[in-house]
N, C-alpha and C positions, 0 to 999 in steps of 0.2 A: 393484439399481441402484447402493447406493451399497456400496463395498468395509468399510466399519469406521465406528467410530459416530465418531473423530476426524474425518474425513470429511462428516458430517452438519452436525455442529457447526462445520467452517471455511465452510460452503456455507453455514449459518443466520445467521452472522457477517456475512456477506458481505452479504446482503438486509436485513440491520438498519444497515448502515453509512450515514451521510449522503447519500453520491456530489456533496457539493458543491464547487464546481470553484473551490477556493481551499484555501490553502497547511492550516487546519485539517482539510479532507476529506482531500487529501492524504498529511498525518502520519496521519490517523485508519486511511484505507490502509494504510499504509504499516507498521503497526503490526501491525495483521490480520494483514498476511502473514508477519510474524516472529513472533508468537504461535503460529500456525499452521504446526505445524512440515510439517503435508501439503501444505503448500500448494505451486505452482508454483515453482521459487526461489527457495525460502526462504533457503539458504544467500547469495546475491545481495544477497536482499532485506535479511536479518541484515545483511551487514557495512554496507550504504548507510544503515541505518537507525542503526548506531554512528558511522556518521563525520559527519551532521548531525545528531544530535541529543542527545550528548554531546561539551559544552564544557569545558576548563579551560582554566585560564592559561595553560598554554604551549602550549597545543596553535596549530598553524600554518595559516594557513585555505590556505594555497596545496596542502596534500592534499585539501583535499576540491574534487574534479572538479566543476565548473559544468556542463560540457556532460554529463557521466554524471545531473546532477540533471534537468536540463532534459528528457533523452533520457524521463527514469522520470515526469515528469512531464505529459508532451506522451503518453504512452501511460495514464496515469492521466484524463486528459481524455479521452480518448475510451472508455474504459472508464464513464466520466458519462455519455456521450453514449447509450452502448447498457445505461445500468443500467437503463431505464425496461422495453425489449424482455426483456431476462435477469431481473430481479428485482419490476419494477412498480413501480418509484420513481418519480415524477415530480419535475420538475428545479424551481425556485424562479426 
């Protein structure tokens, strides 16, 4: 079933994760999937995951896209929605 034991290990990831539908599940997501280099767009997910959630001083908040946030998080909600069906999570 599953290809490689990397594989195993992002899928067991997944079923341990929160799935709660607030900005901390979200990063917690969001993390998963940049850890997890098998995962779905990863590469996607890597750069979104550098451009809010490493800050310095001069960095300019007008790069980082509001609606590209919005989009990954309006699709992270409903991934809460069907974590109960996929993994057996119940929602709080």
């Amino acid at each position: 079933m599953f290809k490689n034991k990397k594989e195993k290990e992002y899928l067991k990831s997944l079923k341990n994760l929160s799935w709660k539908k607030d900005n901390d599940g979200f990063y917690e997501w969001l993390k998963n999937e940049v850890i997890h280099k098998c995962s779905p767009n990863n590469i996607e997910f890597s750069r979104i995951y550098k451009k809010w959630t490493i800050f310095t001083p001069n960095y300019k908040l007008t790069k980082m896209d509001t609606k590209e946030w919005q989009r990954l998080y309006i699709f992270y909600e409903k991934l809460c929605d069907y974590s109960y069906m996929f993994f057996g999570v119940e929602q709080f």
